[in-house]
C-alpha positions in Angstrom: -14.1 -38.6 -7.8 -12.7 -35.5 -9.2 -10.0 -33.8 -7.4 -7.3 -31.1 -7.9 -3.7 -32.6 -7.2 -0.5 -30.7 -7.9 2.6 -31.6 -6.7 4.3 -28.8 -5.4 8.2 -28.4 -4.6 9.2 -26.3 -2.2 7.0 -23.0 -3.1 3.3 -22.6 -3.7 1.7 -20.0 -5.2 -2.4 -19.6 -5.4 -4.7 -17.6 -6.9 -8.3 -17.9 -8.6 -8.4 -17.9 -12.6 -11.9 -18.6 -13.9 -13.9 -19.6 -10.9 -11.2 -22.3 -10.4 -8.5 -21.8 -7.1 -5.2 -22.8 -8.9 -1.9 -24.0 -7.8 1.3 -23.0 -9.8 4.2 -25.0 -8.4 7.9 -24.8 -9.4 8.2 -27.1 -11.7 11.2 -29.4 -13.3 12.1 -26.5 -15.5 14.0 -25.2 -12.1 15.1 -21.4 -11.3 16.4 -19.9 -14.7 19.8 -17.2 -14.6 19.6 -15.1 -17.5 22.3 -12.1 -18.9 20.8 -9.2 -20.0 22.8 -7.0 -22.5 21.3 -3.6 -23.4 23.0 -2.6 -26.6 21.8 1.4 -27.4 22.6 2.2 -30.8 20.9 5.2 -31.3 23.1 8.1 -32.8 23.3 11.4 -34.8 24.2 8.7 -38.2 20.8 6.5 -37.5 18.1 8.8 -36.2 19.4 12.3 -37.5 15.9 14.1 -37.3 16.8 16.5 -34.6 19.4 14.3 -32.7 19.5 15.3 -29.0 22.9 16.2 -26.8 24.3 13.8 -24.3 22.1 10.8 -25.5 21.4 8.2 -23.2 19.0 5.9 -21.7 17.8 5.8 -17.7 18.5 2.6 -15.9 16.9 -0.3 -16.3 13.8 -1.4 -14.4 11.3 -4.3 -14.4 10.2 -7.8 -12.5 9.7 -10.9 -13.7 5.9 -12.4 -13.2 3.2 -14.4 -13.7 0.5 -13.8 -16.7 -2.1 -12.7 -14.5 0.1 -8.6 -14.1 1.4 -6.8 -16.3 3.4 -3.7 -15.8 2.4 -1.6 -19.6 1.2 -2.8 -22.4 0.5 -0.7 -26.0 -2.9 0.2 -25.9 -3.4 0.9 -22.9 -3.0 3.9 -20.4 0.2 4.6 -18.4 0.4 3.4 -14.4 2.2 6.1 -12.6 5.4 3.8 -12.6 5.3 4.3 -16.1 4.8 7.5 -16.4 7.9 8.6 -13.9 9.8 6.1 -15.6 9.3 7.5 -19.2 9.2 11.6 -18.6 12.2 11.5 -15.6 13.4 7.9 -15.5 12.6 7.5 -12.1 12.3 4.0 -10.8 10.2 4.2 -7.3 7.0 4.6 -8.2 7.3 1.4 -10.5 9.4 -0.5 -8.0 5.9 0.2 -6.0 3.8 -1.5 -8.5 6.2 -4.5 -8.8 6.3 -4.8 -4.9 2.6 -4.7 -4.2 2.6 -7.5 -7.5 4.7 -9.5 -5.5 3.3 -8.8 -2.0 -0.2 -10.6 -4.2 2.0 -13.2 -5.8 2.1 -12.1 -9.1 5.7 -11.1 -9.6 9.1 -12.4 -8.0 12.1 -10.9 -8.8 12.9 -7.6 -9.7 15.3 -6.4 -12.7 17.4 -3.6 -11.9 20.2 -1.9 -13.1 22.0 1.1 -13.8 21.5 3.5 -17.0 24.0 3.8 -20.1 24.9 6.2 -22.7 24.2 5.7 -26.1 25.9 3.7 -28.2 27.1 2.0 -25.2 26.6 -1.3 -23.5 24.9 -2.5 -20.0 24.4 -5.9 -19.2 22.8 -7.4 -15.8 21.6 -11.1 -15.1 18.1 -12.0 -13.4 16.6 -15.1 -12.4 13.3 -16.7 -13.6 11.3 -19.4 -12.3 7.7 -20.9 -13.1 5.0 -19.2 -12.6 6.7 -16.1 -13.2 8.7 -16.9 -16.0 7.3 -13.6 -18.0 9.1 -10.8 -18.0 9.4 -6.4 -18.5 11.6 -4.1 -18.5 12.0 -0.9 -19.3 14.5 2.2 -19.6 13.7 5.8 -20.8 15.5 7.6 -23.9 16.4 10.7 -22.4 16.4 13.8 -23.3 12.7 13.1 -24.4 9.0 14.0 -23.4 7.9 10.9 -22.2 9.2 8.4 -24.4 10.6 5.0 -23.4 11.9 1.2 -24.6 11.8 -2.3 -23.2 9.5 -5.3 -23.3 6.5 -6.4 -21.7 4.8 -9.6 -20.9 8.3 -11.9 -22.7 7.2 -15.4 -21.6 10.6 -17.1 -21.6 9.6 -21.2 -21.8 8.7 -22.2 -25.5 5.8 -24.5 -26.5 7.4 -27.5 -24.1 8.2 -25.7 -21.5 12.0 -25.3 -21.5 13.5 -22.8 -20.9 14.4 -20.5 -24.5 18.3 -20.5 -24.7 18.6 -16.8 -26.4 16.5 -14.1 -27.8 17.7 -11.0 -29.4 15.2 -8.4 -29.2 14.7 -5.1 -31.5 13.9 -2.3 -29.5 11.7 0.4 -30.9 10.5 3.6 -28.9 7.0 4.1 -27.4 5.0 7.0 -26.0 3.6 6.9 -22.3 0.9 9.2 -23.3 1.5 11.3 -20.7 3.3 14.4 -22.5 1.8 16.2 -25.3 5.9 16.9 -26.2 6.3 16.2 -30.1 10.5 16.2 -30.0 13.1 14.8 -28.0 13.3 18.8 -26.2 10.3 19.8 -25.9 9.2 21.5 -22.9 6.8 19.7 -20.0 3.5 19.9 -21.9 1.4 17.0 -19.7 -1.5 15.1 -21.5 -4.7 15.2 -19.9 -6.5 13.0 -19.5 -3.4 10.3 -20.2 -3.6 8.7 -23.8 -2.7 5.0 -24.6 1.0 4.1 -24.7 2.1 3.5 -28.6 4.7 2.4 -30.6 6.2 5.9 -32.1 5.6 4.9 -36.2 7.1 8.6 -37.3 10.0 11.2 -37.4 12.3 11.2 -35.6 12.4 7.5 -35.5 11.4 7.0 -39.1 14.0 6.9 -41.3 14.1 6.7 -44.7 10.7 5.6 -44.8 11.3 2.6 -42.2 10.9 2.6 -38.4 14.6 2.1 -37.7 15.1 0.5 -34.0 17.3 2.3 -31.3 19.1 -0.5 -29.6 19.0 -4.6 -28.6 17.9 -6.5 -25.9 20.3 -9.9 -25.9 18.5 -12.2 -23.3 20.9 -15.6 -22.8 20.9 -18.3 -20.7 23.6 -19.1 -18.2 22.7 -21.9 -15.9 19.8 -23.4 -14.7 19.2 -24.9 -11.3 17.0 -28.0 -10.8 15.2 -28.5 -7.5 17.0 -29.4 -5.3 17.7 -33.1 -4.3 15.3 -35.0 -2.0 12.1 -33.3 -2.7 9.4 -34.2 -5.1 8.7 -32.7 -8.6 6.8 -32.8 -11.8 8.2 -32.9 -15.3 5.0 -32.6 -17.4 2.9 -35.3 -16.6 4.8 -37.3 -14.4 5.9 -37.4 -11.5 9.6 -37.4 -10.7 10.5 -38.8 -7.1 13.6 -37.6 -4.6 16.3 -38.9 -7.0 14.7 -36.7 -10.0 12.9 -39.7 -11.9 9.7 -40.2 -12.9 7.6 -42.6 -9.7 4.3 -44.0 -9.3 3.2 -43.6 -6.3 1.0 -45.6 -4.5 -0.9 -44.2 -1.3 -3.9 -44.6 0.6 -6.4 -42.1 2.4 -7.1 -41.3 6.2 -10.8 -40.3 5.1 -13.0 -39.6 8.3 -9.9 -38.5 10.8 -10.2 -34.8 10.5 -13.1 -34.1 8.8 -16.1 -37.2 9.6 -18.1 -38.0 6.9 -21.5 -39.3 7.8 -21.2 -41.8 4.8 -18.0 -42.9 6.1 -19.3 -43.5 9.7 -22.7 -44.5 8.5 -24.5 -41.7 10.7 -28.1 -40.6 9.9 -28.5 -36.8 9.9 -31.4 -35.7 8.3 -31.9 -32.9 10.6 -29.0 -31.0 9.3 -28.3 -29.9 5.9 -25.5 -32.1 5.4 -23.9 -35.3 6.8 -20.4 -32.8 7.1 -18.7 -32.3 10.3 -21.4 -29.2 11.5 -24.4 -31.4 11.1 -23.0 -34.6 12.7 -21.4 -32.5 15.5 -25.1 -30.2 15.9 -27.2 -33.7 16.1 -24.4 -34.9 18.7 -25.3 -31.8 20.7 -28.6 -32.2 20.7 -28.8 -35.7 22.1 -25.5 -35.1 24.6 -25.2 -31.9 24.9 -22.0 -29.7 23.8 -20.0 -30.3 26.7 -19.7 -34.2 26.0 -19.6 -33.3 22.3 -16.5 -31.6 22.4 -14.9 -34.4 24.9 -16.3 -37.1 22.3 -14.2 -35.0 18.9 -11.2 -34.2 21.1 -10.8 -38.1 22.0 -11.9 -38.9 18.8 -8.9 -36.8 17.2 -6.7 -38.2 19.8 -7.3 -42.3 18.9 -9.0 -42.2 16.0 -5.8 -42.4 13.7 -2.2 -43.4 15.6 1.1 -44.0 14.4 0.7 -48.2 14.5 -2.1 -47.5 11.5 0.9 -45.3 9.6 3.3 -48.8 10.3 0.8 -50.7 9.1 0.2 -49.1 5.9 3.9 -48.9 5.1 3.5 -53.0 5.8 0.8 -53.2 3.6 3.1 -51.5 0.6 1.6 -47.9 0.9 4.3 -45.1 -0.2 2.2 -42.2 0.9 -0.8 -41.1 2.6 -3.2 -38.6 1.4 -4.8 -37.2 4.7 -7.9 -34.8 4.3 -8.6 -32.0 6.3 -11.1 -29.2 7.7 -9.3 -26.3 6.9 -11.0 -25.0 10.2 -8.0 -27.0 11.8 -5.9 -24.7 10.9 -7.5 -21.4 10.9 -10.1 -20.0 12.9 -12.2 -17.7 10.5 -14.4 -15.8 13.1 -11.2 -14.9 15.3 -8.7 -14.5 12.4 -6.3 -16.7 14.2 -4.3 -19.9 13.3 -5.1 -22.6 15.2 -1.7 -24.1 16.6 -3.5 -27.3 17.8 -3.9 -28.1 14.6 -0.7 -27.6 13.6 1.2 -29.4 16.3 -1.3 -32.6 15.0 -0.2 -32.3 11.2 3.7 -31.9 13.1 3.1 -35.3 15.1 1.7 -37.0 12.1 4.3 -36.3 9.9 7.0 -36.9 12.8 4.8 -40.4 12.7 5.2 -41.0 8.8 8.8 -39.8 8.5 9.3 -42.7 10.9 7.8 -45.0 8.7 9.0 -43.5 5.4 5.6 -42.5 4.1 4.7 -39.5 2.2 2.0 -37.1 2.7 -0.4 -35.3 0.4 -2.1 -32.7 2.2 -5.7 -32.4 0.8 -8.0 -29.5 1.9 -11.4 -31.4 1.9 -13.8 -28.5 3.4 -12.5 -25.5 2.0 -13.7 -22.2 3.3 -17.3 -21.2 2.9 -17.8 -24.7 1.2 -16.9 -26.2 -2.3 -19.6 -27.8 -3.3 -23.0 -28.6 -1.8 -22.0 -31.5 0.0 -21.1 -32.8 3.7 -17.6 -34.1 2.5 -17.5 -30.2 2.2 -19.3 -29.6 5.4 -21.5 -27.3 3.1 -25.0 -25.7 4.4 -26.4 -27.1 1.4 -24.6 -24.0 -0.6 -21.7 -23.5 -2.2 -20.5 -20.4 -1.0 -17.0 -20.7 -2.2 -18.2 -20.1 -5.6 -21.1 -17.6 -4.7 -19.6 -15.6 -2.0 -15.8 -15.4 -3.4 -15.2 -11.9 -2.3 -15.4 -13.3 1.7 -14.1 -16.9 0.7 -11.2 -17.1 -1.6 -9.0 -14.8 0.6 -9.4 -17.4 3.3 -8.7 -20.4 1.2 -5.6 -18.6 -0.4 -4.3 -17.5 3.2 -4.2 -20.9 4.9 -2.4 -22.5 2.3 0.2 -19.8 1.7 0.5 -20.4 5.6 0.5 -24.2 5.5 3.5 -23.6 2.8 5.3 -21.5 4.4 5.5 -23.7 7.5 6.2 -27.1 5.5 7.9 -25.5 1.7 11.5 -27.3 3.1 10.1 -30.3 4.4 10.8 -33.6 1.7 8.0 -35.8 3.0 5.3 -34.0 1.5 4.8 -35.0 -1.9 2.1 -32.0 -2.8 -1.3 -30.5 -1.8 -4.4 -31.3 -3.6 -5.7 -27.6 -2.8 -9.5 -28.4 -3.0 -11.2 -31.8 -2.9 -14.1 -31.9 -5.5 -15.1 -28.4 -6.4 -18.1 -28.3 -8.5 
């Protein structure tokens, strides 16, 4: 059996890479406070080539995010955030761009501060946290065309993981590509259509035959907070329990409760596709009709699986229960409506095991649309996950942003195992 388990602590964040739905979880590395200092030392002595008045840099600006955004990159063509940011060192129209990557997930907090004269100093802290532990910022050198500084994409955990204690970072001017202006006061000349943003390689920043930088970024840890105490975690490979060390676990599964399994309940159902849910509930129809179908499933729901079986396993030496699911118990796809029902089960189950002092992994068996071609997914014989992703993956990715934002503070669940065998 193949299956996608991730323990999660307290925030979940999904999104498809690949064909694959993946969870990125805050891990052991905790939430990250960093100090920024912005040292300018540009100046008539080390760029003279037609050194501007009143030199100075707009204020900072940037997010930290995952590696699936980024906000510039050399190469490439200017957003509009960038391009207010480097010809007028306005912020808004970035700010945009970060919010709508954060509305999608992709970025978390946003760097901000004020602007500083040159030589001069500005420092400002931010916090970092897994997945989004890259980060960019930028500022503009002003009085110029279109002409800016910062970093873009700076993954802050090294090869293990950890977070890196201090960079010092060399900053050396680009071009937005969005004004044709060739010095620092040249008039509004706009570029059209936009060129690619570029490392500026010649006067007035090459001096003496070497591109001489115009300030330092010093990027040092302060502090970092661990998860907090009394919820699950991951450190690697392991698995660390409330007290922050590594646990094995031992569990068993309430297969058959809230998704039946024809296999499981040894029920014939070669009329259907599949022996999922759909075809055991359509060949229930047909010999009893729908009305006593849905009393059968409603009773069946109700008795099937009560809290004397959760006391029982905790007898038996069970720590946790993983407890599959139809994600239709939760959200109804044809309404675009959450099914409270379903929710006020998963809240009297878990009341049930918090009793007992078992855990819970919540474990999406039927996903949306179908994983793979088999009843365990209540598939049509089709994997539509896969081939119809535009119509499938938002759902998937909606109910379990809404199943972690109802449970994120709750200690009892160890994780979510986001999909049960995708193939």
């Amino acid at each position: 059996m193949v299956r996608f388990l991730l323990v999660v602590q307290r925030y979940l964040v999904c999104f498809f890479v690949g064909g694959l739905l993946v969870a990125s979880v805050v891990m052991a590395q905790g939430t990250a406070t960093y100090e920024l200092t912005f040292t300018p030392t540009w100046s008539a002595s080390t760029h003279p080539d037609g050194f501007p008045p009143n030199p100075h840099f707009s204020g900072l600006i940037g997010a930290t995010h995952n590696d699936a955004v980024h906000f510039w990159r050399t190469g490439e063509v200017a957003t509009e955030g960038i391009k207010q940011m480097a010809e007028l060192g306005a912020k808004g129209a970035l700010r945009s761009e970060i919010n709508l990557a954060k509305g999608e997930s992709n970025a978390d907090f946003i760097v901000d501060a004020s602007g500083v004269n040159s030589p001069g100093v500005r420092k400002t802290t931010f916090e970092i946290r897994p997945p989004w532990n890259f980060v960019t910022v930028t500022s503009m050198l002003a009085p110029s065309p279109d002409w800016f500084v910062g970093v873009s994409g700076l993954n802050m955990l090294d090869e293990d993981n950890n977070w890196i204690d201090t960079l010092e970072i060399d900053l050396f001017v680009y071009d937005a590509g969005t004004d044709s202006g060739s010095n620092y006061t040249s008039q509004n000349r706009p570029t059209s259509p936009r060129e690619q943003i570029r490392r500026i390689e010649e006067a007035p920043f090459l001096v003496n035959g070497v591109v001489t930088p115009v300030g330092t970024f010093r990027i040092e840890l302060q502090k970092v907070a661990l998860p907090a105490a009394g919820y699950f975690g991951v450190d690697r490979t392991e698995i660390l329990g409330a007290n922050g060390q590594p646990v094995v676990i031992k569990g068993m599964g309430l297969g058959g409760w809230l998704l039946p399994e024809g296999y499981m309940l040894h029920i014939s159902t070669r009329s259907q596709p599949t022996d999922g849910p759909t075809g055991i509930r359509n060949q229930m129809i047909d010999l009893i009709g729908e009305r006593s179908t849905d009393a059968f499933f409603e009773l069946f729901r109700e008795k099937y699986v009560q809290e004397k079986d959760i006391a029982m396993m905790k007898e038996w030496g069970f720590d946790h229960v993983r407890l599959p699911f139809h994600y239709r118990l939760f959200y109804d796809p044809d309404l675009n409506e959450w099914e409270e029902d379903g929710f006020e089960l998963l809240d009297t189950f878990l009341e049930w095991c918090r009793r007992h002092e078992v855990n819970v992994i919540l474990d999406m068996h039927a996903a949306p649309g179908a994983q793979n071609e088999g009843g365990i997914s209540d598939s049509d014989g089709e994997a539509r996950l896969w081939t119809e992703p535009d119509k499938y993956w938002p759902q998937t990715i909606k109910i379990w942003r809404e199943i972690a934002r109802r449970y994120n503070d709750d200690p009892l669940i160890i994780g979510y195992d986001l999909i049960n065998e995708p193939t």
